[in-house]
Residue frames as qw, qx, qy, qz and C-alpha x, y, z in Angstrom:
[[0.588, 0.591, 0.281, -0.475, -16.20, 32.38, 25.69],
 [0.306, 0.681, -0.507, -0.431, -13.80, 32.41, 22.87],
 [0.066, -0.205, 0.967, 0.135, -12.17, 28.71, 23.37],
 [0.546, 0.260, 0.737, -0.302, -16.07, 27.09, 23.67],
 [0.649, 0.645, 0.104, -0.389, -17.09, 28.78, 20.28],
 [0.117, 0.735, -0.616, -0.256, -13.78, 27.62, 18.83],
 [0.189, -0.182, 0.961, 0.091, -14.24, 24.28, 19.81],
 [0.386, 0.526, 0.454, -0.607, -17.28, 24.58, 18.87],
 [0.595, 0.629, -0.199, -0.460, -16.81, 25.41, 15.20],
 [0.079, -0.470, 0.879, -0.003, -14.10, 22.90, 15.54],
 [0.450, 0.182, 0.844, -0.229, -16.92, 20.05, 15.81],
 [0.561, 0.641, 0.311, -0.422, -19.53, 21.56, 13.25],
 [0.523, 0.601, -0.527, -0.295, -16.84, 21.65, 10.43],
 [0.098, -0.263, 0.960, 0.012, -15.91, 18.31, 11.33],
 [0.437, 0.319, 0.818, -0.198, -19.03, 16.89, 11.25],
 [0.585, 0.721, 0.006, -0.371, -20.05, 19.06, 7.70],
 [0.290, 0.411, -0.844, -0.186, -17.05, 16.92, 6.10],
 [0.281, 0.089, 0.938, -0.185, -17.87, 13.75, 7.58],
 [0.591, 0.460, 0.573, -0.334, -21.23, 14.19, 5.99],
 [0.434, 0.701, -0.198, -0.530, -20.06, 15.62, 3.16],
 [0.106, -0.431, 0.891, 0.092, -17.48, 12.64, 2.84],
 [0.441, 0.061, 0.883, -0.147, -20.20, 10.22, 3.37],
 [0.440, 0.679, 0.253, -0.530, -22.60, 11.93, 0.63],
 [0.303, 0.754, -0.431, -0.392, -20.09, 11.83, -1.67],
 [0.049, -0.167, 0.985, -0.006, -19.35, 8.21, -1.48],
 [0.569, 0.398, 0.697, -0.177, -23.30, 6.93, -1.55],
 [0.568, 0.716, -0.006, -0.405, -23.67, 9.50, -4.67],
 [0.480, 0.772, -0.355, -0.218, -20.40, 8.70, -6.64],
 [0.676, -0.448, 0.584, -0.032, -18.81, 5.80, -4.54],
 [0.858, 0.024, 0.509, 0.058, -19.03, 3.32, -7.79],
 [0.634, 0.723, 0.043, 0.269, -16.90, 5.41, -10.45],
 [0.336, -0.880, 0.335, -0.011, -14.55, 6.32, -8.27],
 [0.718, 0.282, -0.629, 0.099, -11.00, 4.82, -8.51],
 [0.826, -0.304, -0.434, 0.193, -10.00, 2.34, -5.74],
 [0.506, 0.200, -0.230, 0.807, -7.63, 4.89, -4.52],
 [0.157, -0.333, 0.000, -0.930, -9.48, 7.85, -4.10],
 [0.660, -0.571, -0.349, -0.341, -12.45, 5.44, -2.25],
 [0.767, -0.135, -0.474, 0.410, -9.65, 4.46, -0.07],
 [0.417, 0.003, -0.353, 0.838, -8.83, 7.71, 1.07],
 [0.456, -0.484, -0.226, -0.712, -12.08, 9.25, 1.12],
 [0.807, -0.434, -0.364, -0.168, -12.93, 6.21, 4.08],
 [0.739, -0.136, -0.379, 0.541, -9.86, 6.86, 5.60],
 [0.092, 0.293, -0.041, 0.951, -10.44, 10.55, 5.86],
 [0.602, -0.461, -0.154, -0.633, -13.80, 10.27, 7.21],
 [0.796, -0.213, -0.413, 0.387, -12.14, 7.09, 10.06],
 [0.511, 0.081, -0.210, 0.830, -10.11, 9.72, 11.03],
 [0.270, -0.371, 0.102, -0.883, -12.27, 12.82, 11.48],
 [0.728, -0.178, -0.618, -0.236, -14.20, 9.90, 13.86],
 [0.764, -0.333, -0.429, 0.347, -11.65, 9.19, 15.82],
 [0.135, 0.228, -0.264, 0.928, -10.91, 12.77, 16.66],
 [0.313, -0.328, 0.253, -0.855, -14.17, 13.22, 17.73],
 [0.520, -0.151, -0.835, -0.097, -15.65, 10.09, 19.12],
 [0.457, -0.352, -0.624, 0.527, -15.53, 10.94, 22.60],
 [0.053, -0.227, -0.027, 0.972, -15.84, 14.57, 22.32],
 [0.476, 0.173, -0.062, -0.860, -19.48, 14.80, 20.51],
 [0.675, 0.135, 0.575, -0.442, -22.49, 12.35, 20.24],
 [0.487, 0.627, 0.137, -0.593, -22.88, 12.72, 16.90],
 [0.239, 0.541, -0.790, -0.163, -19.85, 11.45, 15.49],
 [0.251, -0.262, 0.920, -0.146, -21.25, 8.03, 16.89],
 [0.815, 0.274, 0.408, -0.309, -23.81, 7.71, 14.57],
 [0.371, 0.587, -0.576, -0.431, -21.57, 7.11, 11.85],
 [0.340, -0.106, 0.926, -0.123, -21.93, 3.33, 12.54],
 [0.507, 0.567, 0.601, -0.248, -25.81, 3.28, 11.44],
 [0.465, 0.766, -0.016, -0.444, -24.97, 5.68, 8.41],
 [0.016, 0.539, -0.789, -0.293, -22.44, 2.94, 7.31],
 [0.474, 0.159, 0.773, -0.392, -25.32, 0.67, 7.29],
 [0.435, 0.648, 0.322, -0.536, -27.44, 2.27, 5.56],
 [0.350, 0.740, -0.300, -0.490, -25.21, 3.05, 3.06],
 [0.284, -0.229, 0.919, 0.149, -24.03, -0.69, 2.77],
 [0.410, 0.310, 0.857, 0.046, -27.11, -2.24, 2.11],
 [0.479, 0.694, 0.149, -0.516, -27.96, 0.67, -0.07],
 [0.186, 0.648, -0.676, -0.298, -24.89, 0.10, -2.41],
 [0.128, 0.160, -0.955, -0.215, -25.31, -3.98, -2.01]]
């Protein structure tokens, strides 16, 4: 019971960064410096590939990179 709810929170805080990550980039993405976008996109790659395989959800990050493309261009 313990390890499921563990892995459990284990997903849900991953995926409340990942959104938060992605929020924060459509809201402030263009005043950022180049640095900080870089590692913001690499932080949010990364919490991905940890969970790619391991929860659905993580696989919509494709379509919300979309979105947010053609929102920004």
């Amino acid at each position: 019971m313990f390890f499921s709810c563990s892995i459990f929170v284990y997903f849900f805080s991953l995926f409340v960064v990942g959104n938060y990550v992605i929020s924060f980039l459509a809201s402030r993405g263009r005043d950022l410096q180049a640095f900080v976008t870089t590692s913001l996109i690499q932080l949010l790659s990364r919490i991905t590939k940890l969970a790619w395989f391991d929860d659905d959800r993580f696989r919509d990050i494709v379509k919300e990179a979309m979105t947010f493309l053609t929102q920004v261009f």
